[in-house]
C-alpha positions in Angstrom: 180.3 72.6 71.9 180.8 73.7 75.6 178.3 74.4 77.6 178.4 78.1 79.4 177.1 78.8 82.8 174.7 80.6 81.6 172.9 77.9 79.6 173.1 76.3 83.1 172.0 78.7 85.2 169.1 79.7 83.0 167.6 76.0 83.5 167.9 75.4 79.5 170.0 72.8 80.7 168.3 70.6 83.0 165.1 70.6 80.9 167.0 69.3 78.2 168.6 66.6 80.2 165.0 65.6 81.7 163.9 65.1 78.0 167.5 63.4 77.8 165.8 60.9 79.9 162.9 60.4 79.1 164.2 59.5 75.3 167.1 57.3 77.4 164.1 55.2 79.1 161.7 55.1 76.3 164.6 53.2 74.4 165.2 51.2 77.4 168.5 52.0 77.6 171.3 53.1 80.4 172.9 56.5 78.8 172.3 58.9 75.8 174.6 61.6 74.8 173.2 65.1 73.4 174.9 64.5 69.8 172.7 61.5 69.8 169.8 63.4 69.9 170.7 66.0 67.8 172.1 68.4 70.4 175.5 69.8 69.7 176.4 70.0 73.4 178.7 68.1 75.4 176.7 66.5 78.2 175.6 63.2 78.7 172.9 61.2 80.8 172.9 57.9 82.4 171.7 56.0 84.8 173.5 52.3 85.3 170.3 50.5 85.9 168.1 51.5 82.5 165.2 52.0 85.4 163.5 55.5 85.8 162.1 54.4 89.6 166.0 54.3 90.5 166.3 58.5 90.1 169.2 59.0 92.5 171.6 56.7 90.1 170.9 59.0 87.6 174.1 61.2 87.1 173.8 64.4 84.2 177.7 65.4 83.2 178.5 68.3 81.5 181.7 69.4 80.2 183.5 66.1 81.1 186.9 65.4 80.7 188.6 62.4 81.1 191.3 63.6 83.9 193.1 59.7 84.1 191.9 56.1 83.3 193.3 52.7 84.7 195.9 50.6 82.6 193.3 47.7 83.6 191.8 46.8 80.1 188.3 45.1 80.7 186.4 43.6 77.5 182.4 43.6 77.7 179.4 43.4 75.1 178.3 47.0 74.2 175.8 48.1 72.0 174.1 51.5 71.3 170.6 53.3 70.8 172.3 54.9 67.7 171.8 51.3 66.7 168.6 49.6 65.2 167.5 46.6 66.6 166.8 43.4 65.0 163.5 41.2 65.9 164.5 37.6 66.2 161.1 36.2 65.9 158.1 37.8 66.3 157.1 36.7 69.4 160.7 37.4 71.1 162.0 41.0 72.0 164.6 43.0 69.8 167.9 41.6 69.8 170.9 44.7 69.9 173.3 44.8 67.9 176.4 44.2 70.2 179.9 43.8 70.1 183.0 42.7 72.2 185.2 46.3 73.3 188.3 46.8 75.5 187.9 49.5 77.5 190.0 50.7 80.5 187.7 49.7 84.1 188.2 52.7 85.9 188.4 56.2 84.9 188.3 59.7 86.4 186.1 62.6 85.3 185.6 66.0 85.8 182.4 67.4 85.2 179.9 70.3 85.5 176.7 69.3 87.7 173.1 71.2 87.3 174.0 73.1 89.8 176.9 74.2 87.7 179.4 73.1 90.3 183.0 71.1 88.5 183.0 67.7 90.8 185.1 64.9 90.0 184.4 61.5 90.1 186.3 57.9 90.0 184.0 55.9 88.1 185.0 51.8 88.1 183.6 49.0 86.3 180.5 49.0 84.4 179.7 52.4 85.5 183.5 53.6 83.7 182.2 51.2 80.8 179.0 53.7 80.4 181.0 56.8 80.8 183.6 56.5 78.2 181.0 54.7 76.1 179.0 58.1 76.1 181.9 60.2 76.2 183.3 58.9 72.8 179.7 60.0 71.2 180.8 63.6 72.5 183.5 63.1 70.1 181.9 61.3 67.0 183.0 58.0 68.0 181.0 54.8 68.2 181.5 51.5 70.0 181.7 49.9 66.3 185.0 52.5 66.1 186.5 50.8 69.6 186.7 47.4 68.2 189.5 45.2 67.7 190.0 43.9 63.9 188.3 40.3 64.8 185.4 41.4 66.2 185.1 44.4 63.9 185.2 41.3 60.7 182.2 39.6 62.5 180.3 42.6 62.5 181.2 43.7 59.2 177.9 41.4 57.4 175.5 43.6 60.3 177.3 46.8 59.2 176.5 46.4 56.0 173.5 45.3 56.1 172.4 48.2 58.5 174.2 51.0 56.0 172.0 49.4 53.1 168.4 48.8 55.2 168.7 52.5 56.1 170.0 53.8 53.3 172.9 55.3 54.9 174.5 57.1 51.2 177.4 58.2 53.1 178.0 55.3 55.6 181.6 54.3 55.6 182.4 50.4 56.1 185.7 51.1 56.8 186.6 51.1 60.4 188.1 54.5 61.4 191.9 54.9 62.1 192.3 57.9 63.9 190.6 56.1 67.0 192.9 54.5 69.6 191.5 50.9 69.5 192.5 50.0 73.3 194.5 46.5 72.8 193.4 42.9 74.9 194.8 43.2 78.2 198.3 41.2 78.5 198.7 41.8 82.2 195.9 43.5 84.6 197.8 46.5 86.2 195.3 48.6 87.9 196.8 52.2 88.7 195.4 55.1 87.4 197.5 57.1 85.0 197.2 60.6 83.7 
């Protein structure tokens, strides 16, 4: 659901992404959408470095849209607070639950600020990797969605495990098709396109 000016204006907002980000830290992690916690808005939070002391990284985008992306196809490990950890060993920390996903490295966004202003950014690299890997939470899609059919096999043991730890009735195995599964890169071109 959109967010109005209003619900900006009115400070509803910000006070939702502060809590946003407090959640985000507590789970030591870089970004958290609002479906994730139960907020039917789209806006997102992140900040690239997972560390609350670095405030002025932190970027709060509301309303985004995804205005072009580059034909660059990066792959990296991803892995997601919607996502229980497992302990290795008692005495180590959790280990996430991660997989390999092709993702285009740069993108452009537009996007509502606090202040309510539209802005648009370029974002490249890991912080694109974030973005779009918030952004597809906006729209019901997970990481585990974005994966290509190998990587999605090797997971498939962790899936199942996960759906039948947590009891997840409903939890589907299957990987979804109506989600564009970006392809590994055969040549690096690196324009943006609409």
């Amino acid at each position: 659901e959109l967010i109005t000016e209003e619900q900006i204006l009115s400070g509803e907002v910000q006070q939702i992404a502060r809590q946003m980000f407090e959640m985000m830290y507590q789970s030591n992690g870089i970004g958290l959408a609002a479906p994730q916690v139960g907020i039917n808005k789209r806006m997102m939070v992140y900040n690239p470095t997972g560390e609350r002391d670095n405030k002025e990284l932190e970027q709060v985008l509301i309303n985004p849209v995804i205005v072009s992306f580059s034909k660059r196809i990066i792959d990296a490990p991803e892995g997601c607070l919607s996502f229980p950890t497992k302990p290795l060993l008692p005495f180590q920390k959790p280990d996430p639950f991660q997989g390999t996903v092709y993702r285009p490295d740069a993108v452009v966004v537009r996007a509502i600020n606090l202040k309510g202003q539209t802005q648009e950014h370029t974002f490249k690299g890991w912080a694109a990797r974030i973005f779009q890997h918030e952004y597809d939470h906006l729209d019901g899609i997970l990481w585990i969605d974005r994966l290509v059919a190998e990587e999605r096999q090797r997971l498939d043991k962790e899936i199942t495990t996960l759906i039948n730890d947590y009891k997840f009735a409903d939890a589907a195995l299957e990987p979804r098709t109506d989600v564009k599964v970006w392809p590994k890169p055969e040549r690096p071109p690196i324009e943006l396109v609409p």
